[in-house]
KOLPA-454607 format. One record per residue: residue in three letters; x, y, z of N, C-alpha, C in turn. Coordinates in steps of 0.2 Angstrom, whole numbers, padded with zeros to 4 digits, always signed. Atoms other than C-alpha are relative to their C-alpha. Layout:
// residues N
alaXYZXYZXYZ;...
//
This chain:
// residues 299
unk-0008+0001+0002+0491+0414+0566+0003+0003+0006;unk-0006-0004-0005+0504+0419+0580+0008-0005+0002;unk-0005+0003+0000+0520+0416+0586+0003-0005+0004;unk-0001+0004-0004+0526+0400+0595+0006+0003+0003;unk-0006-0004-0005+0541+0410+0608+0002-0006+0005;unk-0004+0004-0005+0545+0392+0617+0000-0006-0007;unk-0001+0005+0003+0548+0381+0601+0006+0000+0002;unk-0006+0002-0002+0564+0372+0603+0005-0001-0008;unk-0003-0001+0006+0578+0371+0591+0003-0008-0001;unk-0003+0007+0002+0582+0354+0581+0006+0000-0002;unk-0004+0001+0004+0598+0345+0578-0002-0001-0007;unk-0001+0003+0007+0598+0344+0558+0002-0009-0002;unk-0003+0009+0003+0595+0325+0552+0003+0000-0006;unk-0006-0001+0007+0605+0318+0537-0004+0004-0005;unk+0004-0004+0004+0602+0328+0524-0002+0008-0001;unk+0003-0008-0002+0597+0345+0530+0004+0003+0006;unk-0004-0004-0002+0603+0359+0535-0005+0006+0007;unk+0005-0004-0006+0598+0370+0553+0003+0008-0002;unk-0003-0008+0004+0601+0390+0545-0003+0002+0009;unk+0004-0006-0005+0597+0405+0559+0000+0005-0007;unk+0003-0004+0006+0586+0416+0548+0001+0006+0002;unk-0001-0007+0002+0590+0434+0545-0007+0004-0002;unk+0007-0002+0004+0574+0437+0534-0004-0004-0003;unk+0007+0004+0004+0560+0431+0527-0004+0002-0006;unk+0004-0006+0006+0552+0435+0509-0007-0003+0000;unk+0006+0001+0001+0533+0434+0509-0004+0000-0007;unk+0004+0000+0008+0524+0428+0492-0007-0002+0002;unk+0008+0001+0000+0504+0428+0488-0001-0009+0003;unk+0005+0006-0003+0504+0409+0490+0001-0001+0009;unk-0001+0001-0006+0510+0412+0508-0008+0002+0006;unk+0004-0001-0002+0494+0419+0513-0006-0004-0005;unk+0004+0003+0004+0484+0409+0500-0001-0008+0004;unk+0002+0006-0004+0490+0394+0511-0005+0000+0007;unk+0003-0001-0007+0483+0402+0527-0008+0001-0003;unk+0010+0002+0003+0465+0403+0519-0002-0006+0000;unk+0004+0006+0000+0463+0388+0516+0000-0003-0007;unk+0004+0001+0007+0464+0389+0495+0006-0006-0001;unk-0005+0006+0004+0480+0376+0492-0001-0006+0004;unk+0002+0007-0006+0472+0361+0504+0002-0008-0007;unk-0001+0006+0008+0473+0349+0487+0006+0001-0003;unk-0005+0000+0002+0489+0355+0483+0006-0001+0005;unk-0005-0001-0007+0498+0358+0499-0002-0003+0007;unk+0003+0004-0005+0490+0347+0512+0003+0001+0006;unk-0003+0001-0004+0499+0351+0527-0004-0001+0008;unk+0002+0003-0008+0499+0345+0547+0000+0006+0004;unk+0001-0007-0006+0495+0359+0560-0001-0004+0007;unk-0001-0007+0002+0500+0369+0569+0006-0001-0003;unk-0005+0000+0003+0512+0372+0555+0002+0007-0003;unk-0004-0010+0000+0525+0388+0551-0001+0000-0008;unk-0001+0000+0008+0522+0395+0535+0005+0003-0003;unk-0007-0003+0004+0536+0404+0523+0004-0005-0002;unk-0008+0004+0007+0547+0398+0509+0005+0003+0000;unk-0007-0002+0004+0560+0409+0503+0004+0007+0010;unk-0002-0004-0005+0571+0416+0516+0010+0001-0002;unk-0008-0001+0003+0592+0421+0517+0001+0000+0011;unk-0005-0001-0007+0604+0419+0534+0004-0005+0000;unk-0006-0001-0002+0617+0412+0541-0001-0008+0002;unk-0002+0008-0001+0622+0389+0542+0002+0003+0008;unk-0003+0004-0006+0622+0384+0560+0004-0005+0002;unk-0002+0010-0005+0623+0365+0561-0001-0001-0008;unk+0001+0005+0005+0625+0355+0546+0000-0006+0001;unk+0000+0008+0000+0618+0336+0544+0005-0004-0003;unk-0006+0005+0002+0628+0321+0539-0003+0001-0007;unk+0003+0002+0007+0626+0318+0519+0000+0008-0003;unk+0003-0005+0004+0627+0336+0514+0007+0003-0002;unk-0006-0001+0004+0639+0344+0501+0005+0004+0003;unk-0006-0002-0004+0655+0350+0507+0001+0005+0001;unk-0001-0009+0000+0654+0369+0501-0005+0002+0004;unk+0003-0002-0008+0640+0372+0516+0002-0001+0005;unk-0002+0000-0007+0648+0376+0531-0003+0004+0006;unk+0003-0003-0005+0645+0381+0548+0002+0009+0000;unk-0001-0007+0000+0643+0403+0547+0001+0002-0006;unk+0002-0003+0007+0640+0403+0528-0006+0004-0001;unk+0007-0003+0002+0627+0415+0521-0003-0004-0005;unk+0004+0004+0003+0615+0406+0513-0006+0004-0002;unk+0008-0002+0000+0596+0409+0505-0003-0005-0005;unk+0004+0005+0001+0583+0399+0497-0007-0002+0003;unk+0009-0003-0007+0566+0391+0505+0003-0005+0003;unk-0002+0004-0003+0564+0383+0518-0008-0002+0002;unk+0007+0002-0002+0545+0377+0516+0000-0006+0003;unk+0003+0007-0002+0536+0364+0523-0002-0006-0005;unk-0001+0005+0005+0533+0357+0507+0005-0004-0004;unk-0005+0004+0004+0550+0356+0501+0006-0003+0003;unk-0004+0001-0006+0556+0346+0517+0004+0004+0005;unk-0002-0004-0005+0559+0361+0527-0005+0001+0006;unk+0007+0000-0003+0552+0366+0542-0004+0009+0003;unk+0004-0008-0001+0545+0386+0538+0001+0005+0000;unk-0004-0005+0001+0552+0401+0534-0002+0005+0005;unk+0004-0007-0004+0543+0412+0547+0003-0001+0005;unk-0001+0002-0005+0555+0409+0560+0007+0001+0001;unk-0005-0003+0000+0568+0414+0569+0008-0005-0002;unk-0005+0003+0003+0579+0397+0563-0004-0006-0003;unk+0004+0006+0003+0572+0382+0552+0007-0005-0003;unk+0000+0007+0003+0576+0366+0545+0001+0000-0007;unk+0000+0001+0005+0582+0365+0527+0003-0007-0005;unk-0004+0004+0002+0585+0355+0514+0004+0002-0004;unk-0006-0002+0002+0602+0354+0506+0001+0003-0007;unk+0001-0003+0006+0595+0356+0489-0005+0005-0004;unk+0005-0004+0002+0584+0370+0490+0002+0007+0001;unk-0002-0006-0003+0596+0381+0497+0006+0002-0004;unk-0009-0001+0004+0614+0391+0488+0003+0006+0004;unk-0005-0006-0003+0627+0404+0493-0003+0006-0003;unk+0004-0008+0001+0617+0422+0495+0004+0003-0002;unk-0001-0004+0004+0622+0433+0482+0005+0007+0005;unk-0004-0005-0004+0636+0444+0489-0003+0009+0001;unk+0000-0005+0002+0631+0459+0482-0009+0003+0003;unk+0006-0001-0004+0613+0459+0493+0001-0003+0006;unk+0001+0003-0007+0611+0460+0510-0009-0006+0001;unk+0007+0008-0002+0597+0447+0520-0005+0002-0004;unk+0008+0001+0003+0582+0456+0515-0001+0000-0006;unk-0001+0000+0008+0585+0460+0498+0000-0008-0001;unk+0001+0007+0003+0591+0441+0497-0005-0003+0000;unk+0006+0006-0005+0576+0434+0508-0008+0003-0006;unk+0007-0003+0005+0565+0444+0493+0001-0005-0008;unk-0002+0000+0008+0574+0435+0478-0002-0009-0001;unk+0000+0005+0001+0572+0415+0479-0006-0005-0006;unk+0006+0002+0006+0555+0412+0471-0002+0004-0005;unk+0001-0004+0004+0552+0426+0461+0006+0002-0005;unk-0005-0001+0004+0570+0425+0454+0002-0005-0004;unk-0002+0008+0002+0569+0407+0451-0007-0001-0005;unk+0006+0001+0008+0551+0409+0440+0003+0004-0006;unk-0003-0004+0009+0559+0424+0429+0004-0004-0002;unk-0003+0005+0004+0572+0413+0427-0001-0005-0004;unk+0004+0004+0002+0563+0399+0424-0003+0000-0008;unk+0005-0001+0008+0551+0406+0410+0005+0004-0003;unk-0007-0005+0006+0566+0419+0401+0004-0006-0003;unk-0004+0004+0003+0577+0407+0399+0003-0006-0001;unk+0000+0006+0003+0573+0390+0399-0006-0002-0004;unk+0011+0002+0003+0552+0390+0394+0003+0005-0007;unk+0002-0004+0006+0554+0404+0381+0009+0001-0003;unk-0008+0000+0004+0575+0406+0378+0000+0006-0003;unk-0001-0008+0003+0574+0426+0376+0006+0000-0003;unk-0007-0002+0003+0587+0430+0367+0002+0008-0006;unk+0000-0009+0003+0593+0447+0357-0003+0003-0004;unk+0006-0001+0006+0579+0456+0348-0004-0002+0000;unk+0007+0001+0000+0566+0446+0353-0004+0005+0003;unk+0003-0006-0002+0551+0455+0359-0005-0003+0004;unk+0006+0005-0007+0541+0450+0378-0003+0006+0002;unk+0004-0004-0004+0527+0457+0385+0000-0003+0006;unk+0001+0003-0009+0528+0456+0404-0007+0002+0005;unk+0004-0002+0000+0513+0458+0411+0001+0002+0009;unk-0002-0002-0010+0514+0465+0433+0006+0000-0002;unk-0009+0000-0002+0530+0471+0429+0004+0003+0007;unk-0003-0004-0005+0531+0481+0444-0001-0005+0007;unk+0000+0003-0006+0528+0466+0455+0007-0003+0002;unk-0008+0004-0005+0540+0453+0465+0001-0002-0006;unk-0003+0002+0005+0542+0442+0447+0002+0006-0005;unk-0001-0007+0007+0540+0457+0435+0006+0004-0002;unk-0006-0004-0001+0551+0467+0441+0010-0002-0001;unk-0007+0003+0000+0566+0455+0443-0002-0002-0009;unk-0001+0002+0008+0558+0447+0424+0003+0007-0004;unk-0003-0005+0006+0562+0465+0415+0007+0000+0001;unk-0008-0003+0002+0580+0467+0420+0002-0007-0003;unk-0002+0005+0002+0581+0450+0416+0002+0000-0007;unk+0002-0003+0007+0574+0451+0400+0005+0005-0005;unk-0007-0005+0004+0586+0467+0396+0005-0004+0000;unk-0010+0005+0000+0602+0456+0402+0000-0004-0007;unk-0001+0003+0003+0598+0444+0389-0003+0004-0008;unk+0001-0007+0006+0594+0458+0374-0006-0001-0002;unk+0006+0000+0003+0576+0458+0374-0003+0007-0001;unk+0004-0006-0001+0565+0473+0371-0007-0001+0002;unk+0006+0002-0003+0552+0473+0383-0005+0004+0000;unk+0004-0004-0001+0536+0479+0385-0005-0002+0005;unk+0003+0002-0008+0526+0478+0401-0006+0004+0001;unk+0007-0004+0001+0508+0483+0407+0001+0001+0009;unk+0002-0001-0005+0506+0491+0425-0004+0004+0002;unk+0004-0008+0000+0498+0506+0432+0002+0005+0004;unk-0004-0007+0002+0499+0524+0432+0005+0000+0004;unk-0006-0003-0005+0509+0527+0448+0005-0005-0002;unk-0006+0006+0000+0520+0510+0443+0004+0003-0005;unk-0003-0001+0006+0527+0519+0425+0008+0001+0000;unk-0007-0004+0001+0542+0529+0430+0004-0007+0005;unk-0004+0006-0005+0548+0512+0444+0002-0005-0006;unk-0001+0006+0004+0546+0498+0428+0004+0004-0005;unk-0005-0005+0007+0557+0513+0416+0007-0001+0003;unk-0009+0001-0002+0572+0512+0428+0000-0006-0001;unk-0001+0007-0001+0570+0495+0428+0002-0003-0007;unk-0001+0003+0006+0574+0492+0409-0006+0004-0005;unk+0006-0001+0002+0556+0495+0404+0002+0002-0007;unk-0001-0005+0005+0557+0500+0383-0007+0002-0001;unk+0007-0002+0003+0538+0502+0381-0006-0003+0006;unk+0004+0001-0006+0526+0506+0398-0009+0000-0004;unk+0007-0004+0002+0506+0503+0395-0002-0001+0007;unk+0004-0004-0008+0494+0509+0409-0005-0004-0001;unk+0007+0004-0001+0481+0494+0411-0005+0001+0001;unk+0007-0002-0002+0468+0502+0417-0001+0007-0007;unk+0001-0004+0007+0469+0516+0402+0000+0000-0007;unk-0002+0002+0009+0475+0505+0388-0001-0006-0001;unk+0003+0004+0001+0471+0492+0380+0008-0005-0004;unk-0006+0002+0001+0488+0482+0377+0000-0004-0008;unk+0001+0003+0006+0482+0470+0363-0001+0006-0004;unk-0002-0007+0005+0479+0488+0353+0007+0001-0002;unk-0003-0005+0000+0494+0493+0355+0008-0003-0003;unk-0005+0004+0000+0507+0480+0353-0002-0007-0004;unk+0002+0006+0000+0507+0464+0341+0007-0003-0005;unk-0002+0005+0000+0517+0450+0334+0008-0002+0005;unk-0005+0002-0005+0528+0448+0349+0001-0008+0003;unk-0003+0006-0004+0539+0433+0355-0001-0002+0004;unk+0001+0003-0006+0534+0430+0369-0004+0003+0006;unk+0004-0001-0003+0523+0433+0383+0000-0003+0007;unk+0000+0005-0008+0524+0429+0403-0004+0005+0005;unk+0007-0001-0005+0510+0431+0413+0002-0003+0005;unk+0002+0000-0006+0509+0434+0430-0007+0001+0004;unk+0002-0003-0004+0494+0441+0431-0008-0003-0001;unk+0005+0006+0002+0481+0427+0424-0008+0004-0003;unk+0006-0003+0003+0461+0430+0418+0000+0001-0006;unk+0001-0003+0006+0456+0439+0406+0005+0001-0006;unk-0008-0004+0003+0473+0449+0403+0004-0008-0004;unk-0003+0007+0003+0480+0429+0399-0004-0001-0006;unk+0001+0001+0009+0468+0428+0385-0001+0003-0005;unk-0001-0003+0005+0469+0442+0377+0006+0001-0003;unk-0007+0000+0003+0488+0441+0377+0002-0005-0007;unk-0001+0005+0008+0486+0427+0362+0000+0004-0006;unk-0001-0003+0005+0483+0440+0351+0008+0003-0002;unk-0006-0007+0001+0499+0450+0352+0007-0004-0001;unk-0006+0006+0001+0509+0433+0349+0001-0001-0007;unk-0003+0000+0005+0520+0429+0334-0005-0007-0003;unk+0004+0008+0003+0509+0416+0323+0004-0006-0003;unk-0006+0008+0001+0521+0399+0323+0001-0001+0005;unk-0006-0001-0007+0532+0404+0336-0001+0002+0004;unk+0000-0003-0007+0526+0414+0348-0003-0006+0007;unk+0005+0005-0006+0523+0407+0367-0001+0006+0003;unk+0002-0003-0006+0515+0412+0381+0001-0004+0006;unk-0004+0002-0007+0523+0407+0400-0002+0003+0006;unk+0006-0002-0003+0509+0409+0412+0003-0001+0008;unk-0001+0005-0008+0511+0406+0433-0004-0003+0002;unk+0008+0001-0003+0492+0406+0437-0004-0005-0005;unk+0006+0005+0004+0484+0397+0420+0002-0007-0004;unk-0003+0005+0000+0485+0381+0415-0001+0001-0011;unk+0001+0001+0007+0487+0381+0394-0009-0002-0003;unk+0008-0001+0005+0470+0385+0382+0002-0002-0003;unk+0000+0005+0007+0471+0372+0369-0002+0004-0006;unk+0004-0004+0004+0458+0383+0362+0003+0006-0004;unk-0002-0009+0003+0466+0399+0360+0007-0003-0004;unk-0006+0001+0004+0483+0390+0357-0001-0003-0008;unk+0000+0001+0007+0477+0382+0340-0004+0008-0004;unk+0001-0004+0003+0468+0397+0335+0003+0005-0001;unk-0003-0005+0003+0482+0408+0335+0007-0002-0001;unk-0006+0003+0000+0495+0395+0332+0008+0001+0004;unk-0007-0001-0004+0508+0398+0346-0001-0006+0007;unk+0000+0005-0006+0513+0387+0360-0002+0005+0007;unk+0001-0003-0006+0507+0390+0380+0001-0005+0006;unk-0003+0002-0008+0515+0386+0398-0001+0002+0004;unk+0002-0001-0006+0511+0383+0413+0006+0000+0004;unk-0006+0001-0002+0525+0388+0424+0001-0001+0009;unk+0001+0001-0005+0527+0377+0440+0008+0003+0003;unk-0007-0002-0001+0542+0386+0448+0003-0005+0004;unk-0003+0008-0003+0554+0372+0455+0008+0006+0003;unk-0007-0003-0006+0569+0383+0469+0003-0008+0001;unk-0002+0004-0001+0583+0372+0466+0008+0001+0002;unk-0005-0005+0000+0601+0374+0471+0005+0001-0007;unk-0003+0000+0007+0607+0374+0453-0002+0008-0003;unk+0003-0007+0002+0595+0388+0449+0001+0006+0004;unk-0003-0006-0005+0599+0398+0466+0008+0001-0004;unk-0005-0003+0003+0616+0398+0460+0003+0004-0006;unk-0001-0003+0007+0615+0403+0442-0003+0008+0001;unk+0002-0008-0004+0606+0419+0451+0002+0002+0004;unk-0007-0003-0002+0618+0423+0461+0003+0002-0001;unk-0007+0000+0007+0631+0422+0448-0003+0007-0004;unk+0003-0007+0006+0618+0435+0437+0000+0004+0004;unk+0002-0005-0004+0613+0445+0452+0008+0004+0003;unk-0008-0004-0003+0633+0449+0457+0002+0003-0006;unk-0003-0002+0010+0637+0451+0437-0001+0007+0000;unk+0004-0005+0005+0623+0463+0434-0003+0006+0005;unk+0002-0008-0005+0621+0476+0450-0007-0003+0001;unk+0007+0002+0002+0602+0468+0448-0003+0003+0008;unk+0007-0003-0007+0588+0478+0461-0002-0003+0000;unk+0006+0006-0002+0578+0468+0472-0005+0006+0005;unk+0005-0008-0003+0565+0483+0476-0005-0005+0004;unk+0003+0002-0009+0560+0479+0496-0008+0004-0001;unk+0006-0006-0001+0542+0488+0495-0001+0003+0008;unk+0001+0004-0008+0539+0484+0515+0004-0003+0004;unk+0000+0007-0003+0546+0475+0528-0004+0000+0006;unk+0005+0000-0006+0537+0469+0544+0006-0005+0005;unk-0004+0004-0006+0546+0462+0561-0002-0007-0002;unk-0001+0008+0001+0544+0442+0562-0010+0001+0003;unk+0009+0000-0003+0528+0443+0575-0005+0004-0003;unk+0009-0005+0004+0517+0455+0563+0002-0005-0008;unk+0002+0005+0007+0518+0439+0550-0008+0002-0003;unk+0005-0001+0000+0500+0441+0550+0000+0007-0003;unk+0001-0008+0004+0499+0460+0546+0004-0003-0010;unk-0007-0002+0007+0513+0457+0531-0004-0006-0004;unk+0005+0005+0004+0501+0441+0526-0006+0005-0002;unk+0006-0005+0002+0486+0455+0525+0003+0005-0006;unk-0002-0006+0006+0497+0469+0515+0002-0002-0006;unk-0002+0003+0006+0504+0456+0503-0007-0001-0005;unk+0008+0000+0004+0484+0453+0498-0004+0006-0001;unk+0005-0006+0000+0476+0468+0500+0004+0006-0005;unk-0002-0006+0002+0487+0479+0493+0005-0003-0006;unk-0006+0004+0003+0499+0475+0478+0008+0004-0001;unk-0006-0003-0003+0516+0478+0483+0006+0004-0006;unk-0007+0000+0005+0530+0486+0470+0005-0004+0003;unk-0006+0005-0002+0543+0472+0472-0002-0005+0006;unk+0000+0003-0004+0543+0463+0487-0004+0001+0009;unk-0002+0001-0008+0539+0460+0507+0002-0004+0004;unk-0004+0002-0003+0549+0455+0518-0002-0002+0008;unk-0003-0001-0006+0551+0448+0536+0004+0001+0004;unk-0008+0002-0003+0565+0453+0547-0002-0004+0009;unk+0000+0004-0008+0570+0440+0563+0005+0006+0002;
//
């Protein structure tokens, strides 16, 4: 992996937008791609730039594109390869018009450049998959990561009472964050401790995904998974529904989260960040180590 220092910069064709990137936010699948594990999902043509979610500044705008992006807007959103873009890891890329929305005033680049995928699945699963609402009661599981951390306050915003599974150092990080009931995973055994809950959103798949069926409401409870694809098995035997949550960054959904994230002061806890050229380092610490909140790129 390294850096191309004489790529050229594209006019934007119809449809897309040319941004200069500010930041870049790094997720698991960004080094998942560099392995080699998404070949069947994500097929792509090399040499190709990897990174999705980024924030910065409209240069050029194409023909065909909606009139509220102009040239010197602050923007964020991805700009993958797969979602007609051409790569987040870069000092400007190629967008398209509908992946992208106006960056949340109330966060600067990096903050933003940490928010678009991970803000767009808690969304996703709170409140469209599961429709938290006041009184119900979610268990988040990784609350201290990049989704987790944005799903508690979420979850608060919309009157839930949460209860989240991390580890020890993470306790007192997921308590300012809303948190009303922390367990220590590696000390405790969650399904003991906790049962006929509303809901359930997995981040952190395996084992911990199947023993979450126990702690669900019998009719009505779900579970709103990232990594597991629904147990049929488990789901009739403890009568609750279970989803698979493919996250879809849209600019519908960018904006409804910008709209929350200015309302509600909402943290976007940076762990890290890394210059643009130590991509490769900041792809090893997103794997090796599991980050509180986010990492980031800065260009």
């Amino acid at each position: 992996m390294e850096v191309n220092d004489k790529a050229s910069v594209p006019n934007p064709p119809s449809g897309k937008i040319l941004v200069n990137i500010k930041a870049s936010g790094v997720n698991p699948i960004d080094w998942k791609i560099r392995e080699g594990y998404m070949q069947q999902m994500a097929p792509l043509q090399f040499p190709s730039t990897l990174g999705m979610d980024f924030s910065g500044i409209i240069k050029q705008v194409g023909e065909n594109i909606p009139s509220d992006f102009k040239q010197d807007d602050e923007v964020y959103g991805q700009a993958s390869v797969l979602r007609g873009g051409s790569g987040a890891f870069a000092e400007s890329a190629l967008v398209d018009h509908d992946a992208i929305a106006h960056k949340p005033k109330t966060l600067n680049h990096i903050e933003a450049a940490a928010l678009p995928l991970v803000g767009v699945s808690a969304w996703q699963a709170l409140v469209e998959n599961i429709g938290l609402s006041k009184g119900n009661k979610i268990l988040i599981h990784g609350g201290a990561g990049g989704i987790g951390s944005i799903a508690i306050q979420l979850a608060k915003h919309l009157g839930g009472y949460v209860a989240t599974t991390v580890s020890t150092n993470d306790k007192q990080f997921v308590q300012e964050l809303g948190a009303d009931q922390v367990i220590d995973y590696k000390a405790e055994n969650f399904e003991d401790i906790i049962r006929d809950y509303d809901a359930v959103f997995d981040t952190v798949a395996g084992d911990t995904y199947k023993r979450s069926f126990k702690v669900l409401k019998k009719g009505s409870g779900i579970i709103v998974s990232m990594l597991e694809q629904p147990n049929s098995d488990l789901m009739n035997q403890y009568g609750v529904k279970a989803v698979f949550l493919f996250s879809q960054v849209n600019r519908e959904r960018l904006t409804k989260l910008a709209e929350w994230v200015d309302q509600n002061n909402i943290k976007v806890n940076v762990d890290k960040t890394f210059a643009l050229d130590e991509a490769a380092k900041a792809l090893d610490y997103q794997k090796d180590v599991h980050p509180r909140g986010k990492v980031v790129l800065t260009v």
